[in-house]
C-alpha positions as CSV (number, residue, x, y, z in Angstrom):
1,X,-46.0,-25.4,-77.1
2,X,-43.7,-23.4,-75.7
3,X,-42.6,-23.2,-71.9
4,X,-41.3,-19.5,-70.7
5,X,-38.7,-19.9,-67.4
6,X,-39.8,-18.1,-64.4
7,X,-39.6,-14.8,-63.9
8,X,-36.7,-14.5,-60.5
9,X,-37.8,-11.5,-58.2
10,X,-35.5,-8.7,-58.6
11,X,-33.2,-8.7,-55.1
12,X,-32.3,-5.0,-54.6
13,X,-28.3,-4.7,-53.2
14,X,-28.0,-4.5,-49.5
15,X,-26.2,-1.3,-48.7
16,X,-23.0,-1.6,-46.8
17,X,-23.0,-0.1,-43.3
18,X,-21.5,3.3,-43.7
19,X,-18.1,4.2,-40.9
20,X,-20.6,6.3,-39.2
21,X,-23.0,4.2,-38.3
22,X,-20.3,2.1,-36.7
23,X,-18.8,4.6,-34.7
24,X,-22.3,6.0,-33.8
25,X,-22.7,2.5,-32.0
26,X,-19.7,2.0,-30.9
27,X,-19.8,6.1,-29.1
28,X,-22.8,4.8,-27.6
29,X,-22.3,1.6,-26.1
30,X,-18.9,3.3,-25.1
31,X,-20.8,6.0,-23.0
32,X,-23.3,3.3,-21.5
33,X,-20.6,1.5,-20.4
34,X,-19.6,4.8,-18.9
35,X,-21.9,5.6,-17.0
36,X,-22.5,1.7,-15.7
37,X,-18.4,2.0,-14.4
38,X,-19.4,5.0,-13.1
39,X,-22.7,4.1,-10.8
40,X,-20.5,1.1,-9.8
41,X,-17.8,3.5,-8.5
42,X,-20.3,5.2,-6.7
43,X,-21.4,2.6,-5.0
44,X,-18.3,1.2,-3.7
45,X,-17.3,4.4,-2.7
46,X,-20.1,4.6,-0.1
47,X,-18.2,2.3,2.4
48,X,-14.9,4.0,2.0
49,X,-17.1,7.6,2.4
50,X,-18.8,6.1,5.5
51,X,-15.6,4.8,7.2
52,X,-13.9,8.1,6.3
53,X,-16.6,10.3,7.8
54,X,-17.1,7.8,11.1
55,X,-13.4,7.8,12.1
56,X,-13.2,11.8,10.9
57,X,-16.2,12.7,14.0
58,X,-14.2,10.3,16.1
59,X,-11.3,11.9,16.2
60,X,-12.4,15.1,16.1
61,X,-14.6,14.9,18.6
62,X,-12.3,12.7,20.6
63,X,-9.5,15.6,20.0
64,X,-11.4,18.0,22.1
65,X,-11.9,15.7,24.2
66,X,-8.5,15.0,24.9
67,X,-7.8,18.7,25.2
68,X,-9.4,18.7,28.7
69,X,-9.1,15.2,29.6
70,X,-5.2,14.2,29.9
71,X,-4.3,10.5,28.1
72,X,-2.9,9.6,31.3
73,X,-5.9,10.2,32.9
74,X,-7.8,8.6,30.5
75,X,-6.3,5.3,30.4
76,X,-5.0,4.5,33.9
77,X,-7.4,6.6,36.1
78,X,-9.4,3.5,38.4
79,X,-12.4,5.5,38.2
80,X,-15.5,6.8,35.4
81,X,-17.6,8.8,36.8
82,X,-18.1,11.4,34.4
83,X,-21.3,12.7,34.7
84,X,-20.6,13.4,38.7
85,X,-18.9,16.6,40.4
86,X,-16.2,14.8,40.8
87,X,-15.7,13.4,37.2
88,X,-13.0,10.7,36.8
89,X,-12.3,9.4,33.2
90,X,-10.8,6.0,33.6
91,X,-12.0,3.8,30.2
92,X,-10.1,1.1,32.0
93,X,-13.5,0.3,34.4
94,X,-15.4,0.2,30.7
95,X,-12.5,-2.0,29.2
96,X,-13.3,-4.1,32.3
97,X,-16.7,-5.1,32.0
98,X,-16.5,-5.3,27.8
99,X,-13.6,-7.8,28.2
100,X,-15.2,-9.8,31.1
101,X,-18.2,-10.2,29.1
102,X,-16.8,-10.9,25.8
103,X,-15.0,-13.4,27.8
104,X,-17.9,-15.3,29.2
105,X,-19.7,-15.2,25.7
106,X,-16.6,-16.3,23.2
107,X,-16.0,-19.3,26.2
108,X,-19.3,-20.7,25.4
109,X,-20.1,-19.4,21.5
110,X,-16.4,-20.7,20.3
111,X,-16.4,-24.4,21.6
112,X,-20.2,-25.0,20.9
113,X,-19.9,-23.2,17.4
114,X,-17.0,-25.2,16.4
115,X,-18.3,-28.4,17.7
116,X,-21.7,-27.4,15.8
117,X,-19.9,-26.9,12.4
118,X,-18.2,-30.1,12.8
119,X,-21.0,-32.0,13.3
120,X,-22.7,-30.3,10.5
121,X,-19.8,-30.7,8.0
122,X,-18.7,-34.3,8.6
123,X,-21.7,-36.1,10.2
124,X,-25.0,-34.9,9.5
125,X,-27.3,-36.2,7.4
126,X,-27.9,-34.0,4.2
127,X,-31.8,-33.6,5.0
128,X,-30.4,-32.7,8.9
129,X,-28.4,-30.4,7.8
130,X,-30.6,-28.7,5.5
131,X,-33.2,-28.3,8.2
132,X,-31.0,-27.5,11.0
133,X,-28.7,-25.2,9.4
134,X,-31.6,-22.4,8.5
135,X,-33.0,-22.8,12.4
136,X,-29.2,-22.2,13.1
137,X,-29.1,-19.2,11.4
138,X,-32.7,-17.9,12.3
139,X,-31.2,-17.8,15.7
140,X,-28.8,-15.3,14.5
141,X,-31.9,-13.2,13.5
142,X,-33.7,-12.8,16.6
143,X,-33.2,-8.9,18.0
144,X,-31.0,-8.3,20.9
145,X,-32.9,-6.5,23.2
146,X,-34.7,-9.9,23.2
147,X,-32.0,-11.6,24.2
148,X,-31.5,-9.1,26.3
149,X,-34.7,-9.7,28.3
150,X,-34.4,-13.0,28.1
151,X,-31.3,-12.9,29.8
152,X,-32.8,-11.0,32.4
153,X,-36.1,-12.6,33.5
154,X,-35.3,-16.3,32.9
155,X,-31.5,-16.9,32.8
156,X,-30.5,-14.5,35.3
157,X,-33.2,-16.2,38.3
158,X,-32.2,-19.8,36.4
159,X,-28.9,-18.7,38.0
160,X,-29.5,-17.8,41.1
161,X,-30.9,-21.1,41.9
162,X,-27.3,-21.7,41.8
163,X,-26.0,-19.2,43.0
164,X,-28.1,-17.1,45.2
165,X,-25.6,-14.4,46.3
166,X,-25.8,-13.6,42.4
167,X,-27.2,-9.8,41.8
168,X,-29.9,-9.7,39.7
169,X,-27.8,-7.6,36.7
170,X,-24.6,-9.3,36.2
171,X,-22.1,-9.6,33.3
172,X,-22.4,-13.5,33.9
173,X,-26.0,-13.6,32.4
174,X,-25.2,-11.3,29.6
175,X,-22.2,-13.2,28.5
176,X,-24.0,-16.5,28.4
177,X,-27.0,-15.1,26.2
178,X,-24.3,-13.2,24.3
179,X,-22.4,-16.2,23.8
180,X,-25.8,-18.1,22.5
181,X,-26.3,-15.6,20.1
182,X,-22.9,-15.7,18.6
183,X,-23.0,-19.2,18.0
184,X,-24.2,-19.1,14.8
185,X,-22.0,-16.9,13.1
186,X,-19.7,-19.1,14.3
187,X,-20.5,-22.4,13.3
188,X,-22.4,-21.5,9.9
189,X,-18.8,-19.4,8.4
190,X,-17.1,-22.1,10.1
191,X,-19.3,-24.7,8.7
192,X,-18.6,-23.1,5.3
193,X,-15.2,-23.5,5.5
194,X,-15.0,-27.0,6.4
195,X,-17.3,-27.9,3.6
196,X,-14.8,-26.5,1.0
197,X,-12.0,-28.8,1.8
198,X,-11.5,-31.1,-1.0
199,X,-13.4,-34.7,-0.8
200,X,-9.9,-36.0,-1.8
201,X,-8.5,-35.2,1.7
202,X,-10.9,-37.0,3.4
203,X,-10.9,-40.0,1.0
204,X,-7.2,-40.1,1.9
205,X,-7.4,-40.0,5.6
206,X,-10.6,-42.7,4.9
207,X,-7.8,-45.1,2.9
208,X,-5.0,-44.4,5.6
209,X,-7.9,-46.4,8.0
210,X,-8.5,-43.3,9.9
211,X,-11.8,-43.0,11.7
212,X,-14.9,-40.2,11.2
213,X,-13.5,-38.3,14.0
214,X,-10.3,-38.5,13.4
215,X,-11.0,-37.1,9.9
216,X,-12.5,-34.4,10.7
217,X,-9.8,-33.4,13.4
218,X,-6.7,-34.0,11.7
219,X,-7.2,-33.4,8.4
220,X,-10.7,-31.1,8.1
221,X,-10.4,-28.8,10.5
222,X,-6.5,-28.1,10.1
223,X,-6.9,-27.8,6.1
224,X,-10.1,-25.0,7.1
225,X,-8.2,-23.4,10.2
226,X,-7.9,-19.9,8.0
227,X,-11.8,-19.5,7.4
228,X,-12.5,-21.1,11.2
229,X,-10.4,-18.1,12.2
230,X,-11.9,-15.6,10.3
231,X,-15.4,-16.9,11.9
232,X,-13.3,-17.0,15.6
233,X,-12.4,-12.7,14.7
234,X,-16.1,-12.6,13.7
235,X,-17.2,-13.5,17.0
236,X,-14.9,-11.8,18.8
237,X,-16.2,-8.6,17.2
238,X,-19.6,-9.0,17.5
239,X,-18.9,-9.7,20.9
240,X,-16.9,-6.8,22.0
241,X,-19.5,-4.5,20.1
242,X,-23.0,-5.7,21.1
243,X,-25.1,-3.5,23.4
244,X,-28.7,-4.1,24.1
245,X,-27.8,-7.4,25.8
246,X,-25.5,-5.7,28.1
247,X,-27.5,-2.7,28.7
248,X,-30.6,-4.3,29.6
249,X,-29.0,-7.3,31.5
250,X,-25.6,-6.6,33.1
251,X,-26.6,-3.6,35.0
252,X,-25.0,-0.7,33.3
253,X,-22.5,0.4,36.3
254,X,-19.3,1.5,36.0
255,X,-17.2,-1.0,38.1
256,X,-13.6,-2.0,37.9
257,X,-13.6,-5.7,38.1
258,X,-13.5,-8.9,36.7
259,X,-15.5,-10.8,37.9
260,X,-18.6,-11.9,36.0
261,X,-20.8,-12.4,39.1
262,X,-20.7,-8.5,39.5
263,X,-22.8,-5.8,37.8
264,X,-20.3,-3.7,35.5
265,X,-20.9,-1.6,32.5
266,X,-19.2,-1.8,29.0
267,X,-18.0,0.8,26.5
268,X,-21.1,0.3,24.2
269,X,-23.9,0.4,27.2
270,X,-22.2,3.7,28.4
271,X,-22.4,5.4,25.0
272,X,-26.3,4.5,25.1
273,X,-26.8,5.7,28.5
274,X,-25.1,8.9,27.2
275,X,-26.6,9.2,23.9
276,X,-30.4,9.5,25.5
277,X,-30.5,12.9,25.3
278,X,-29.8,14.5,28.8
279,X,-26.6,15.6,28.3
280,X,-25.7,19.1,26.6
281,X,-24.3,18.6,23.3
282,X,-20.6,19.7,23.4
283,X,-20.5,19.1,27.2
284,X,-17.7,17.3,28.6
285,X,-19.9,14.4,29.3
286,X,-21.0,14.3,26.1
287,X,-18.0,14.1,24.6
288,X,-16.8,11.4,26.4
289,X,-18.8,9.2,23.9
290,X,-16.6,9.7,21.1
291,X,-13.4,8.8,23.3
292,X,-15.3,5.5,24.5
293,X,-16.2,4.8,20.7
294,X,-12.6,5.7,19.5
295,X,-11.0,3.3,21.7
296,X,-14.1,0.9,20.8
297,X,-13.1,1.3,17.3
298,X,-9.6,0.7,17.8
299,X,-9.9,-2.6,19.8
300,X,-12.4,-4.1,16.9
301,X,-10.2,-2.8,14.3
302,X,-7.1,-4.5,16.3
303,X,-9.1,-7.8,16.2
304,X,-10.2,-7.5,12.4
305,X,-6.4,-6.7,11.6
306,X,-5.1,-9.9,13.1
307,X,-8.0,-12.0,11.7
308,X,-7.1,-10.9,8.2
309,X,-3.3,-11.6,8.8
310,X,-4.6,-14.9,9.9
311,X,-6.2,-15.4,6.8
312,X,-3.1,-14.4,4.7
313,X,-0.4,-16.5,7.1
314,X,-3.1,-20.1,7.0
315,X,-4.6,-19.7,4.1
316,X,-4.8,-23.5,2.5
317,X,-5.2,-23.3,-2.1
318,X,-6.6,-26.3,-3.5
């Protein structure tokens, strides 16, 4: 009896990959990758386009501007009174009220924010944290006009209690609610930075006998000073540049003074009592918007330069 061997199934040569087909690939993912650079490009360069066309109507508006309204003028004149006869341009009595109530808001949002953020970072609870941190931040969501009303109807008579020669619009209302508001921009990027000190530091300071507190002064809050300034610039930003809050509570009248018990008017609640639409366009009035917004533009940008020397001069690498 004879056994026959299996029959092996016939395996037909795999053909190599010809230099075309890997160059065909290769052109392809090479133009994919392309066209993927290029979309990213695009949109990066829509900031840079933005910035470039904001200061560009700026300054051109603000040129012709300038061509009837003298610098001096402009920047010592006592006076803003430009939609009268008897039109004054003095961005000093805007400069007035915008710093005043900046003032009054970064005196109560930098102290409470920073003490927030320490509290957050060294002593909370992890569940108290977690629940108080999003509440912290949902205050940051809340429109401005609301504050704005808020400030009006219930802090502003709150006040008066106090002091009843107190007008009912005054910068000192607006700056509190504006400093509420900021808060938590300041204590959550503040809050942020403390977290991402090393554990080491503190386990340190905790072996050198130092206390909770003393901790988180000495060693915590010096080792995150770069990001708590960066949060302090923040702040001071959003406080020279907020609007609804000041138009709707502080009165919206050009006053030189600086005192917070006083109705006054700011550089961003003058361009929206401008930019209502009663004003011809290409008036002189009307182009006194651009001038406030230049010199708005400047001081933020002024404020934005030194926090990000800040950064560079304190920043701590771990």
């Amino acid at each position: 009896m004879s056994v026959t061997a299996p029959i092996a199934p016939s395996v037909e040569p795999t053909r190599p990959v010809g230099v075309s087909d890997r160059l065909r690939r290769k052109a392809s993912r090479n133009v994919r990758e392309r066209f993927i650079e290029a979309v990213l490009f695009a949109a990066a360069s829509i900031s840079v386009f933005t910035t470039a066309a904001i200061v560009y109507i700026l300054v051109s508006e603000s040129w012709v501007f300038f061509q009837r309204v003298p610098l001096k003028d402009f920047l010592f004149d006592t006076q803003w009174t430009p939609l009268f006869d008897d039109a004054h341009y003095g961005i000093m009595v805007l400069l007035s009220g915008t710093i005043t109530s900046s003032t009054v808001a970064l005196l109560v949002a930098l102290p409470l924010g920073t003490i927030i953020a320490i509290y957050l970072s060294e002593f909370a609870r992890p569940w108290v944290r977690e629940v108080a941190k999003p509440f912290l931040e949902l205050l940051g969501g809340v429109p401005t006009i609301v504050y704005g009303y808020f400030a009006l109807v219930f802090l502003t008579p709150l006040l008066q209690l106090i002091y009843p020669e107190l007008p009912g619009f005054n910068l000192l209302s607006a700056g509190l609610i504006m400093g509420i508001m900021i808060i938590p921009y300041v204590a959550s990027l503040s809050e942020d930075a403390m977290r991402s000190v090393p554990m080491s530091l503190r386990e340190g300071s905790y072996a050198m006998g130092a206390t909770r507190l003393q901790t988180a002064l000495r060693v915590v809050v010096p080792a995150s000073v770069s990001g708590i300034a960066s949060a302090y610039i923040l702040g001071i930003s959003r406080a020279v540049g907020e609007t609804m809050i000041l138009a709707v509570a502080a009165g919206m009248q050009p006053n030189l003074t600086f005192n917070p018990a006083e109705a006054g008017a700011t550089i961003t609640s003058y361009i929206v009592q401008v930019a209502l639409g009663d004003l011809p366009h290409g008036s002189i009035g009307y182009q006194t918007i651009f001038a406030a917004g230049l010199t708005l533009m400047l001081l933020t940008l002024t404020f934005n330069v030194l926090g990000y020397w800040l950064r560079k001069r304190f920043r701590e690498v771990y």
